[in-house]
N, C-alpha and C positions, 0 to 999 in steps of 0.2 A: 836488379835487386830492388825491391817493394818494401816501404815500410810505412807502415799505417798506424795511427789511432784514432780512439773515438773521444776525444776532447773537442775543445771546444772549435776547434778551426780557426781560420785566419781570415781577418777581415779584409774583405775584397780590394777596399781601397790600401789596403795594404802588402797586397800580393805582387804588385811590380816591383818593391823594394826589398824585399825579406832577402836576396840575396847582395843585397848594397853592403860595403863593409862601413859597420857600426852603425846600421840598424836595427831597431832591438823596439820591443813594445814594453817590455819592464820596465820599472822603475828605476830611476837614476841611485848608480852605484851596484844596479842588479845585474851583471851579464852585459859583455863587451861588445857584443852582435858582429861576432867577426865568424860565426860557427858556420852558416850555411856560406858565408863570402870563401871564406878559405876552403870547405869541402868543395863548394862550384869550383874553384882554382885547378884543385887537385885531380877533382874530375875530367875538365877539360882538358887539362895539362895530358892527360893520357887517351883524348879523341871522344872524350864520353859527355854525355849530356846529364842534366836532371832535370825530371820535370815535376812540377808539384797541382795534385788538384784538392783545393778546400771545400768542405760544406760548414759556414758558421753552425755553431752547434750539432755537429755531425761530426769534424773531423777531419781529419788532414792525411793523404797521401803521396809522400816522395816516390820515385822512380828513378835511379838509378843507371843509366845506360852506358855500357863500356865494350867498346871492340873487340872480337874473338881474337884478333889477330893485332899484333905491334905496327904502326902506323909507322911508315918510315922518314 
């Protein structure tokens, strides 16, 4: 599963942490930064990866990766 847009992207120095829980680049009171920590959770919990590639001012793309088959 791919999902894309063309915002603004994410700052490099900020791409090892975006999946940290409660990291967040909003401002304080905006958004708990628990969104990609708990999707990563979920993902993995089922054998799956995600990967994300940014371009500042271009854009950001997750990827999604999950087992055809149940991991035993």
């Amino acid at each position: 599963i791919e999902v894309a847009d063309r915002g603004q992207g994410i700052a490099a120095q900020d791409l090892p942490r975006i999946f940290d829980p409660f990291f967040t680049t909003k401002a304080t009171g905006e958004g708990t930064g628990l969104g990609l920590s708990i999707s990563l959770g979920i993902v993995e919990a089922h054998g799956g990866a995600i990967d994300v590639v940014s371009e500042p001012g271009a854009g950001t793309t997750f990827t999604v990766t999950l087992p055809a088959e149940a991991t035993p």
